[in-house]
Structure formats: C-alpha cells, structure tokens
C-alpha positions in Angstrom: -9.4 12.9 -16.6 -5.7 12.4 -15.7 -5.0 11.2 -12.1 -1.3 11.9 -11.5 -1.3 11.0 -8.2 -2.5 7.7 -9.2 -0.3 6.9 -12.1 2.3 7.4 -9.7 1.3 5.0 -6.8 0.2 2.5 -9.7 3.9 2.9 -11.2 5.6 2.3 -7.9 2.7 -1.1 -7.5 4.0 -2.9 -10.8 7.3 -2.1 -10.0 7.4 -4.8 -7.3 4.7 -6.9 -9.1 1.9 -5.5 -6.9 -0.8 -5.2 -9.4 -2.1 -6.5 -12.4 -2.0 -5.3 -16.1 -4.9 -3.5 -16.7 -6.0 -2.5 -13.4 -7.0 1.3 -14.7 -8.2 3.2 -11.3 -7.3 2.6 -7.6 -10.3 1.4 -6.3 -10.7 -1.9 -8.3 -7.2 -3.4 -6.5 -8.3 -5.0 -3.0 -5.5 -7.0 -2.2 -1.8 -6.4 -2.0 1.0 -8.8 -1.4 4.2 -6.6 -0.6 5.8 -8.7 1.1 9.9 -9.7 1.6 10.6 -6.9 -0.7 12.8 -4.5 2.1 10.8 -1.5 1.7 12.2 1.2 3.6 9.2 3.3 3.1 5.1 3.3 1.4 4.8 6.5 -0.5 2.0 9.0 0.9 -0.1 7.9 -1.5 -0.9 4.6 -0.3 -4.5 6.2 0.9 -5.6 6.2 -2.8 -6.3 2.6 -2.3 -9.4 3.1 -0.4 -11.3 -0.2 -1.6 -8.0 -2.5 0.0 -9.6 -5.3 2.3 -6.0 -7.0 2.4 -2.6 -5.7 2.9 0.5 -8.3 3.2 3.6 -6.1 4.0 5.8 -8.7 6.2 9.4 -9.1 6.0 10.0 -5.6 4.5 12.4 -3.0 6.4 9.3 -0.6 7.6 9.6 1.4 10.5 6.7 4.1 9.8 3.2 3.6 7.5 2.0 7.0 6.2 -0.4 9.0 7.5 -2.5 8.4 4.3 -3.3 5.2 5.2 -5.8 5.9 7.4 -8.0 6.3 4.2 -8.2 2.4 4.0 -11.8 2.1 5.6 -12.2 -1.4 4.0 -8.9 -2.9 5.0 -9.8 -6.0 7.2 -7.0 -7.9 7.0 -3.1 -6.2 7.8 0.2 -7.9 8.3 2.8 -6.1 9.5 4.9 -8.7 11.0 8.8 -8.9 10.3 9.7 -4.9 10.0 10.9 -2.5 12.4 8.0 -0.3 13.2 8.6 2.8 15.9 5.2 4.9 14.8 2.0 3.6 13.5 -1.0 6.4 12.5 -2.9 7.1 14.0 -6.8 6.0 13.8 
C-alpha cells in the first residue's frame, strides 16, 4: 500500500542527506543528523518517525518543532542547541 505521507517526509530526508538509499518505511530510520543545514521549519510529518532514538538538529534556524513530534516515544537523545526556539510541544 502507498504511504503518501511518507514518501513525502522521506523526499524532504534525502534532500538534506538525512537517510539512506533504500530505507523503504519510516520506522526502520533511528537516527537523524540534521544539523547546520538553516532549517526554518520540520514538516508536520516528522511524527511518522516513531522508532527515532536520536535526533541532531543544532545550528539550524528553528524557532518551533511540530506538534507531531510528540509521536517520537523512542527518542532518547535530542539536540536542539544553536536555533531560535520561542515554542516547544508540548508533552
């Protein structure tokens, strides 16, 4: 079954070099480096990634996470540092 949703979260991923080739459904990707790339922005559907343990977004322009993210149970390990945050989700 198509996931549309998916193919466009996994589109916006490679487009900064966030995942690697192959990777075919959400939850098999458990760490992401995004970091120093000036993301203004994560698009809502970040939450698909619900197996992430580790999330590197540093030095990026961020000043809001999506709601969606509260979907990462699993994530252990989040840095933020290095943006411009005024609102995190919450819990």
């Amino acid at each position: 079954m198509y996931d549309y949703e998916w193919d466009r979260l996994r589109t916006w991923l490679d487009q900064y070099g966030a995942i690697k080739d192959g990777i075919k459904s959400a939850e098999e990707i458990t760490r992401i480096n995004l970091s120093g790339n000036a993301l203004k922005t994560l698009p809502e559907n970040f939450g698909l990634l619900t197996k992430l343990l580790v999330l590197n977004l540093s030095n990026n322009k961020l000043s809001i996470l999506p709601q969606s993210m509260k979907n990462l149970s699993h994530l252990s390990n989040l840095d933020i540092r290095r943006n411009s945050f005024e609102v995190l989700p919450k819990a």
